[in-house]
C-alpha positions as semicolon CSV with decimal commas, in nm:
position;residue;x (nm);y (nm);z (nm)
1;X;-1,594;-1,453;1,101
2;X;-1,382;-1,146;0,998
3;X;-1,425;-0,821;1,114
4;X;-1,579;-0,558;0,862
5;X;-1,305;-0,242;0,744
6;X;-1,427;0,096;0,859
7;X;-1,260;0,310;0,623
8;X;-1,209;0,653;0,782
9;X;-1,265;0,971;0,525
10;X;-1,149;1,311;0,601
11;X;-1,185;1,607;0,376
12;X;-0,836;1,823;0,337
13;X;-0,881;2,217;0,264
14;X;-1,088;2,486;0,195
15;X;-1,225;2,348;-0,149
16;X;-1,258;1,915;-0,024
17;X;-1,102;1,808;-0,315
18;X;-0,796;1,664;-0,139
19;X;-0,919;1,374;0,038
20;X;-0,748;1,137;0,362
21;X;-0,824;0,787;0,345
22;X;-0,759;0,590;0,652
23;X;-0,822;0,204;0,707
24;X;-0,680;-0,064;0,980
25;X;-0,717;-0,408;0,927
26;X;-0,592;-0,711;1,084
27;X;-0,316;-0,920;0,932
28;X;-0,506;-1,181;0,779
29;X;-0,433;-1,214;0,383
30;X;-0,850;-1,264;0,289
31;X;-0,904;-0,902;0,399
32;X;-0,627;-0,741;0,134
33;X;-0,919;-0,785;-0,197
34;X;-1,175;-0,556;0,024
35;X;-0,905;-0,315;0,134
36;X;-0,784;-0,286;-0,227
37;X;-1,136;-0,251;-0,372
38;X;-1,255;-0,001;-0,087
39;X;-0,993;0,229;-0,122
40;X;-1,002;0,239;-0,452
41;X;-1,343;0,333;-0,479
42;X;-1,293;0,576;-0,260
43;X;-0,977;0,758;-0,419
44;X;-1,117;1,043;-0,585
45;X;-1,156;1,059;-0,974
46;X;-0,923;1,333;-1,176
47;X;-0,575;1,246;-0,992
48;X;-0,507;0,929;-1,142
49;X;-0,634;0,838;-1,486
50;X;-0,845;0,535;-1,449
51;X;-0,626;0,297;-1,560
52;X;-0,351;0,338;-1,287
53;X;-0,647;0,378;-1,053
54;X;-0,735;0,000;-1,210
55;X;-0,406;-0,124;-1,217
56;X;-0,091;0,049;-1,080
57;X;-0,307;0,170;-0,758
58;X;-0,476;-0,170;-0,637
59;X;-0,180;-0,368;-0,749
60;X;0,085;-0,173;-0,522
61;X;-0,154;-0,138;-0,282
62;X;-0,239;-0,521;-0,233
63;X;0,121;-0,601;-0,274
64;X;0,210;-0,374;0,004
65;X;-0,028;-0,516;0,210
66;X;0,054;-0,885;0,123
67;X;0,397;-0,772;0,267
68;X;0,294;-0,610;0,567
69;X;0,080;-0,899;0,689
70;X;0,320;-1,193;0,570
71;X;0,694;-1,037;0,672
72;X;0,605;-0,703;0,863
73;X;0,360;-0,856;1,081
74;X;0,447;-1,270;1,027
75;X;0,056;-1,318;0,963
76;X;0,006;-1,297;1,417
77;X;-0,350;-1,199;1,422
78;X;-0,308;-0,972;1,722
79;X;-0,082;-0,750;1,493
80;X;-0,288;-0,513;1,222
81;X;-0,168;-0,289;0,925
82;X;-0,241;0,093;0,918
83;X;-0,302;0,186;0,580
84;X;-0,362;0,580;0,508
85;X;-0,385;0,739;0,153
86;X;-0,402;1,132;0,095
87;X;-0,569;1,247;-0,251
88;X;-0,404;1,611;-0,374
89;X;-0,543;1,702;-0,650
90;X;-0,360;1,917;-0,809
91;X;-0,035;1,651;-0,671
92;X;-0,032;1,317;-0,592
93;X;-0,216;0,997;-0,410
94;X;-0,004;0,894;-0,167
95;X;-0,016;0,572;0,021
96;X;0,130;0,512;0,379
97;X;0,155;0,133;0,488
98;X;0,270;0,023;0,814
99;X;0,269;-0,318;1,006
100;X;0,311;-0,355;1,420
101;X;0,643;-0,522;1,276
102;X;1,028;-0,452;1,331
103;X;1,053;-0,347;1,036
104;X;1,334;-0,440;0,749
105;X;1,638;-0,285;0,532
106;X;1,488;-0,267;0,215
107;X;1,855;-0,276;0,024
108;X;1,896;-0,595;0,145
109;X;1,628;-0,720;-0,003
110;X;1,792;-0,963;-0,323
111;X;1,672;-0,855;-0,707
112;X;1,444;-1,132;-0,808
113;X;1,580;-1,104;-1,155
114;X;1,904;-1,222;-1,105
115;X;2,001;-1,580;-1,216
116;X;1,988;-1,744;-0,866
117;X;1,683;-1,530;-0,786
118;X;1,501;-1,628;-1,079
119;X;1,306;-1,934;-0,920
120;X;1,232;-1,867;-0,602
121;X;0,859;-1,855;-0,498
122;X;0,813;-1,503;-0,348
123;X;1,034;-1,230;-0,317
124;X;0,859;-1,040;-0,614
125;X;0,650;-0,765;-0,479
126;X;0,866;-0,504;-0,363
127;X;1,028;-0,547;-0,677
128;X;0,676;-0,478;-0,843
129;X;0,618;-0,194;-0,641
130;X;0,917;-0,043;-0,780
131;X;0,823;-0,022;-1,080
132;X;0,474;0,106;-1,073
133;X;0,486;0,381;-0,869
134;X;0,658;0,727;-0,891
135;X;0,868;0,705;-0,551
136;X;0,891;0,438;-0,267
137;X;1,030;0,571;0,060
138;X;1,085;0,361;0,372
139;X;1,090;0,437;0,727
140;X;1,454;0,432;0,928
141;X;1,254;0,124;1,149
142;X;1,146;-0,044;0,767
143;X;0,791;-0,114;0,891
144;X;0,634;0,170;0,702
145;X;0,637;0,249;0,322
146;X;0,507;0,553;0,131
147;X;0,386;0,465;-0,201
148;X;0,362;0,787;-0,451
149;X;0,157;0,775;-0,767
150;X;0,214;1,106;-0,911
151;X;-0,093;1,315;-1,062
152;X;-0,192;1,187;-1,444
């Protein structure tokens, strides 16, 4: 049996429309489709238009998670992912992932689009990442990312 998320929701400011998300989950794959779907539905509406809320949100979101769990973390069960999203309004949503992992050098990851890259089963999410968000930072360690979407 899995253990349920408890997502953690703190109101920022004076007026509560900036909002902190915060969620832990263990690194097992099955829980990354309720972590996706909870925080979504919990991101509030007028930063992102619905459509990157649909797609460019849940998909970067699940993809950094997939990554956490399978490199970050090597799927050990005793290991969880700290996931924790703020909500400006008038800004961004911004997504902090981090694994129990020792981290990586994300420029040495290869480009999945080059010729001998081109077949390879996985390998394909950071380079999805890229190219949905507005800005992807890294840690000096390489076990936490900061996903920006900016505001629109």
């Amino acid at each position: 049996m899995t253990t349920p998320l408890h997502l953690g929701v703190r109101r920022l400011g004076r007026g509560g429309a900036d909002v902190e998300l915060s969620l832990e989950l263990a690194s097992d794959l099955a829980l990354i489709a309720d972590a996706v779907e909870l925080l979504a539905a919990h991101c509030p509406d007028g930063i992102l238009s619905p459509r990157r809320i649909r797609f460019n949100f849940r998909t970067v979101l699940a993809e950094a998670l997939a990554n956490a769990i399978t490199y970050g973390n090597g799927g050990d069960p005793d290991k969880h992912v700290h996931v924790r999203v703020v909500a400006a309004a008038a800004d961004a949503v911004r997504v902090w992932v981090q694994d129990d992992g020792d981290g990586f050098d994300p420029r040495a990851v290869p480009d999945p689009t080059t010729p001998e890259h081109l077949h390879a089963e996985a390998g394909r999410g950071l380079f999805v990442i890229r190219h949905l968000v507005d800005a992807l930072d890294f840690n000096e360690k390489g076990n936490l990312v900061c996903l920006t979407l900016r505001a629109g």
